[in-house]
Residue, then its C-alpha position, 0 to 999 in steps of 0.5 A: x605180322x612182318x618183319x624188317x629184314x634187321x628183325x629177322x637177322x635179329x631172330x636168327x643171330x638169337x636162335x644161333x646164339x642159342x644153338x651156339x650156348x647149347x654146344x657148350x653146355x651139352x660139351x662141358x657134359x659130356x666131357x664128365x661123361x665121356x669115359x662111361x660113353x667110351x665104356x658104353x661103345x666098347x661093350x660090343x666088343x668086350x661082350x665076344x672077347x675074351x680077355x679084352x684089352x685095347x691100347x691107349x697108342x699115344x700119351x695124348x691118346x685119352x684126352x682127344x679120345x674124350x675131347x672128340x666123344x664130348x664133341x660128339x656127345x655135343x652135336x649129338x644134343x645140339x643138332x635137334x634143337x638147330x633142327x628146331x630152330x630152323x623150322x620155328x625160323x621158317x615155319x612163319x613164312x611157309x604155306x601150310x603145303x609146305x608145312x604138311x611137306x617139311x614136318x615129317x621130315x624134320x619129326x622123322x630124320x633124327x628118328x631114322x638115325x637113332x634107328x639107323x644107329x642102334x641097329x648098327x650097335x645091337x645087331x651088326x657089331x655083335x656078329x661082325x666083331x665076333x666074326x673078326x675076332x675068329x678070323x684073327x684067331x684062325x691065322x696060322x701063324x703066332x698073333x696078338x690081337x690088341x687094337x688100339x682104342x682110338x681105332x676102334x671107336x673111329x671105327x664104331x662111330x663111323x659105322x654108327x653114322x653111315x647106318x644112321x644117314x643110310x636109314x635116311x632112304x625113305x625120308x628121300x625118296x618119299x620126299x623126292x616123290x612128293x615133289x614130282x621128281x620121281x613117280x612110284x611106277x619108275x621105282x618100281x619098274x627100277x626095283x631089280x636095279x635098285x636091289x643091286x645098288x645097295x648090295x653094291x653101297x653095302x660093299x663099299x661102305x662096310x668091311x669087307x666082310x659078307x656079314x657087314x654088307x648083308x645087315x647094312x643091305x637087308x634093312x635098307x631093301x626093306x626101307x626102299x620097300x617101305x618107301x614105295x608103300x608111302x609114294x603118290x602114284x599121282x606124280x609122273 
């Protein structure tokens, strides 16, 4: 059945309302929950720290610590169910082509950053940390290593986020293939340069440590690999 142009700006101010309602709750949670969350990220570097001790810098420091992680925690809860929205939004007026186009993305995504995101907390922050602690232990000079508290998750949520959206390669360029701007031939005769890209993404977006950007390059090699497995050789 159609719709009136009022009933669909009716369905989408619900579905925001919805969205918007969802924040809310999903912040109220994670404000109780934000100190175990702080507890959770900082593990990694507790675990190869001896005597561990991070410094609250600022009399404000705990709240906007706890506000921004229950806002993360917030997003974190409600992008999901916009991405939802938006497909049971949009899903009525699309072709079953472009159903088959858009489900994986929309299924595979969130999925992707998770994967992204743990494998930045499991594999790279245990072997970066450590590698940064024993750098700042070698000084030859008398140091106290103390960083700040809102420095460290700065640093740790940014780096989740950026393996979170890098392990976004394959959803891209399978989708760009999939609609005819980019043929599988072309990748592959542009491999060599490919594989300098992301050791030159990796450099720019990580430490500047040779450990941080070969984790973050090796498993987006082996996602751009993946991604030609899963390309149509049809396109031109």
């Amino acid at each position: 059945m159609k719709m009136t142009l009022i009933q669909h700006f009716a369905e989408l101010r619900r579905r925001i309302l919805w969205c918007a309602l969802i924040f809310v709750v999903a912040f109220c949670v994670g404000w109780i929950v934000s100190p175990y969350v702080e507890l959770f990220l900082t593990q990694p570097l507790l675990n190869v720290w001896d005597d561990a001790a991070l410094l609250y810098t600022g009399i404000t420091d705990g709240l906007m610590i706890q506000f921004s992680l229950a806002t993360l925690i917030a997003l974190l809860v409600v992008v999901p169910v916009f991405m939802w929205h938006v497909w049971a939004y949009m899903a009525p007026g699309l072709h079953r082509n472009e159903k088959q186009f858009l489900v994986p993305i929309f299924l595979l995504s969130p999925i992707l950053f998770v994967v992204g995101a743990a494998f930045a907390f499991y594999v790279l922050f245990p072997v970066a940390f450590k590698f940064f602690l024993e750098l700042n232990e070698s000084a030859q000079i008398p140091t106290v290593f103390l960083p700040a508290i809102s420095g460290y998750l700065a640093f740790s949520i940014g780096m989740l986020k950026l393996f979170g959206i890098a392990f976004q390669l394959p959803l891209v360029l399978v989708g760009l293939n999939r609609i005819g701007l980019l043929s599988k031939e072309s990748v592959i005769k542009s491999r060599r340069y490919v594989i300098i890209s992301i050791f030159i993404f990796a450099a720019m977006l990580t430490p500047p440590d040779v450990v941080s950007q070969v984790l973050l390059a090796l498993p987006m090699l082996l996602l751009f690999e993946i991604s030609i497995l899963f390309m149509r050789r049809d396109n031109v």
